[in-house]
C-alpha positions in Angstrom: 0.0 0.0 0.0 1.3 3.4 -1.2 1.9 5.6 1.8 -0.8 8.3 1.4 -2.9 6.3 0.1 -6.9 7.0 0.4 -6.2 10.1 1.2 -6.9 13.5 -0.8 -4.5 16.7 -1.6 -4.7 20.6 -2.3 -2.2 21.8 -4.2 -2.4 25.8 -4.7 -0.9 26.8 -8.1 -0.1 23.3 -9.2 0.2 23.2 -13.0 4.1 24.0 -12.9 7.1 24.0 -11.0 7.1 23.0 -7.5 3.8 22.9 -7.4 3.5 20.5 -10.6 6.2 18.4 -8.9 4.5 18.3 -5.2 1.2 17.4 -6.9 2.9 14.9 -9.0 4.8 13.4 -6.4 2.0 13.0 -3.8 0.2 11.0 -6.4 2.9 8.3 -6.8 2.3 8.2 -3.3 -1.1 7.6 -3.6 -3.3 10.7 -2.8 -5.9 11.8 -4.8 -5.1 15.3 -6.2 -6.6 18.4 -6.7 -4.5 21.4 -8.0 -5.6 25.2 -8.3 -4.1 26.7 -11.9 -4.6 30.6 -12.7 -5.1 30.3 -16.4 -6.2 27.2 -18.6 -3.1 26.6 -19.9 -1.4 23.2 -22.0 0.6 23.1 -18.1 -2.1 22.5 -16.6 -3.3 20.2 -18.7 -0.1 17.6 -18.6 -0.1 18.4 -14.6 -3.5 16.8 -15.0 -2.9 14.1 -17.4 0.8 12.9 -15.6 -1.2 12.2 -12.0 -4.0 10.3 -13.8 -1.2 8.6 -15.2 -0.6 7.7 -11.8 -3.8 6.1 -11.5 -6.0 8.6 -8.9 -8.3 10.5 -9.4 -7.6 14.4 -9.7 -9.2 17.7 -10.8 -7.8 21.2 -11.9 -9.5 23.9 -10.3 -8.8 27.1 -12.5 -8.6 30.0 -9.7 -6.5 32.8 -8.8 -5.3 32.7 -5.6 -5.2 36.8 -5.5 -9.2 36.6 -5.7 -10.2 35.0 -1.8 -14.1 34.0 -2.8 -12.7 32.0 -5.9 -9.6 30.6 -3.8 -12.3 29.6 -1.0 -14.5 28.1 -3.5 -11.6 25.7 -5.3 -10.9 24.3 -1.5 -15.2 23.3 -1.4 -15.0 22.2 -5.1 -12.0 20.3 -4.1 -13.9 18.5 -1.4 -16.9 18.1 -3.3 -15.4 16.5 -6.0 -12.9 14.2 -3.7 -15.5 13.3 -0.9 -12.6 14.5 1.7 -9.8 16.3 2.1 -6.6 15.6 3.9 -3.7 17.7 2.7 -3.3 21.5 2.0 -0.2 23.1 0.1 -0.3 26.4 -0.2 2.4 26.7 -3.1 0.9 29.4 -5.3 3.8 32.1 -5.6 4.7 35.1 -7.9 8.1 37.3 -7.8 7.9 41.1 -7.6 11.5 42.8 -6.6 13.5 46.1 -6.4 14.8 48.6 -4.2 12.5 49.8 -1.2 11.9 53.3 -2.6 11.5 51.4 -6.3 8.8 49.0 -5.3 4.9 49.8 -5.6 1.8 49.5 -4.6 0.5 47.1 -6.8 3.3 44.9 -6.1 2.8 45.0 -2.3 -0.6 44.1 -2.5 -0.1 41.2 -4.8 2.6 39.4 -2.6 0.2 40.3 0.4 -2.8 38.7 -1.4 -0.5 35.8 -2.8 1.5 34.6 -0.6 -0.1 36.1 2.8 -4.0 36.2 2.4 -4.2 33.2 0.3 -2.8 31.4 2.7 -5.0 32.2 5.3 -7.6 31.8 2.9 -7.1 28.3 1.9 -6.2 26.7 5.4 -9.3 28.7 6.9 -11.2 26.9 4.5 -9.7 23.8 4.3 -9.1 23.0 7.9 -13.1 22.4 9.1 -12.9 19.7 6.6 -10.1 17.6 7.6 -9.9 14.7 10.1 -7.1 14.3 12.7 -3.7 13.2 10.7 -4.6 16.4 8.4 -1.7 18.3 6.8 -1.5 22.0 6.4 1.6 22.8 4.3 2.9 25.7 3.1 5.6 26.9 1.0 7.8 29.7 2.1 11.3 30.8 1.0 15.0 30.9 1.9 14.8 34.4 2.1 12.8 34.1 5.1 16.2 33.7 6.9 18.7 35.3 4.9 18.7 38.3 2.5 22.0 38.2 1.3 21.2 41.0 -1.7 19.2 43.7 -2.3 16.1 44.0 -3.8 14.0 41.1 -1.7 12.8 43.0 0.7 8.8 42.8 -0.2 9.1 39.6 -1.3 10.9 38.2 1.9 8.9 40.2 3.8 5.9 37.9 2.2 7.5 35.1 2.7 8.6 35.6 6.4 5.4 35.7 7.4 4.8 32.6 6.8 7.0 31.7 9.5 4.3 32.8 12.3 1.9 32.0 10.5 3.0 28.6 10.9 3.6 28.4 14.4 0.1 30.0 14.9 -1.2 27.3 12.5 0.5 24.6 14.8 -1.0 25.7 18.0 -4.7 26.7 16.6 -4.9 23.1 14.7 -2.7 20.6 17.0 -5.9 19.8 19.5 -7.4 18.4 16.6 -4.4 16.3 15.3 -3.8 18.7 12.3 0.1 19.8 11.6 1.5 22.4 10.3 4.6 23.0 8.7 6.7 25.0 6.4 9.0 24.1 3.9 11.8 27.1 2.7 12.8 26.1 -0.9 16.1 28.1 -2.1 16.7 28.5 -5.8 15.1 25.7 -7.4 15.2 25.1 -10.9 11.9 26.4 -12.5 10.5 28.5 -15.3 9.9 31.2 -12.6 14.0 31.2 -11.8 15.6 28.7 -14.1 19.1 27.5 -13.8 20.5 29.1 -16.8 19.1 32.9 -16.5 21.8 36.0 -16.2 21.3 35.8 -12.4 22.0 32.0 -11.8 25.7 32.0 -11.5 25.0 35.3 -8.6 22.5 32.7 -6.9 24.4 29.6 -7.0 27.2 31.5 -5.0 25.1 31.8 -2.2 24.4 27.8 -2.1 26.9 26.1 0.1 26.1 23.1 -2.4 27.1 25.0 -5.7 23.8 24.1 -7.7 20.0 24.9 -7.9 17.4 22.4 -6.2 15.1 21.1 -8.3 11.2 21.0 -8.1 11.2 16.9 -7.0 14.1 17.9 -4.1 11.3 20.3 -2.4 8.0 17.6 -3.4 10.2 14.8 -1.7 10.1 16.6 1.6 6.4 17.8 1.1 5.2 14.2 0.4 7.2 13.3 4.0 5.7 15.9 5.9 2.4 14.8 4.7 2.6 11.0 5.4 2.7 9.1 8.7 6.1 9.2 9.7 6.1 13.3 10.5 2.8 12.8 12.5 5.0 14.5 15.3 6.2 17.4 13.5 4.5 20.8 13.7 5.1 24.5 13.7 8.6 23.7 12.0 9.8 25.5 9.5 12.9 23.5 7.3 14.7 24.7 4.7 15.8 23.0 1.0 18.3 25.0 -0.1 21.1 23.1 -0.3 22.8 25.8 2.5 21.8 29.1 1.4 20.7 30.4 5.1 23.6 28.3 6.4 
């Protein structure tokens, strides 16, 4: 028996890059999956057809995770559709960046909805529907820890809060046997910040490793954190990225 089998997943902003990989992989481990995408897209679509391929069931939810009445509506369709639901990611992410006195409004109030409010959103909406040994995982950054250019501040400022959000998470939802974690990717190889863009080389001398992650290296440790054997971690927060923060 697959170890998350029977049981049913979340995944916010799931049609590419971590979030493909972390809905892929918790399928070859046997959860049912549900994904939220922004735009129809053909990555959605081979999201879709590659965890069928799996053989489970799974459903792509088009919503934007910047609008909270369609986000809170994919998390009901999700359980609708599944009959249950087990596992939350909150992966959907966007990148705005620049000096302080550069930045904008509109860019502060789309990491705030994005990566802050969604998040709220989609565990407040979640969480009534999900039996003890329920997983609420979310997906923060390395910069949460270390800034070690300029230019990040909104966007780790975003992220960092995920940290106490977390912790929050782990003492509101522990009575009921739900955890709570966070997982703090560092540069990971996706179309968002590939391997091979003019900044890489700047990025890959931060890693104490001396490469990017990839998506599957962050979905490996989401699919652990979801299964039986972290039952009796909460409220952490742990990093993949290969020693960025170190």
């Amino acid at each position: 028996m697959k170890p998350l089998q029977g049981k049913v997943a979340l995944v916010t902003g799931g049609s590419r890059g971590i979030g493909a990989a972390i809905a892929r992989q918790l399928a070859q481990h046997g959860a049912e999956v549900a994904f939220t995408h922004q735009h129809v897209s053909a990555q959605a679509q081979r999201t879709h057809d590659a965890i069928v391929a799996e053989g489970v069931r799974c459903s792509a939810i088009q919503a934007d995770s910047a609008d909270r009445l369609a986000l809170a509506a994919a998390v009901g369709r999700a359980r609708e559709v599944h009959g249950r639901l087990d596992i939350l990611v909150n992966n959907a992410g966007i990148y705005a960046g620049g000096a302080i006195d550069e930045t904008t409004d509109a860019q502060l109030d789309a990491l705030v909805a994005v990566h802050m409010a969604a998040t709220v959103i989609a565990t407040r909406a979640a969480v009534p529907h999900m039996a003890p040994g329920g997983s609420v995982i979310s997906i923060g950054s390395c910069l949460s820890e270390r800034v070690p250019e300029a230019g990040w501040s909104l966007y780790a400022m975003s992220k960092a809060a995920l940290v106490g959000l977390t912790k929050g998470l782990a003492r509101d939802l522990g009575p009921r046997g739900i955890t709570a974690n966070l997982v703090l990717p560092g540069p990971i190889n996706t179309d968002m910040n590939p391997s091979d863009s003019p900044q890489a080389e700047g990025e890959r001398a931060h890693v104490a490793l001396g490469r990017y992650g990839e998506p599957h290296e962050v979905a490996a440790l989401v699919a652990f954190l979801a299964g039986d054997g972290a039952r009796f971690i909460t409220g952490a927060s742990i990093a993949v990225d290969g020693g960025y923060a170190a």
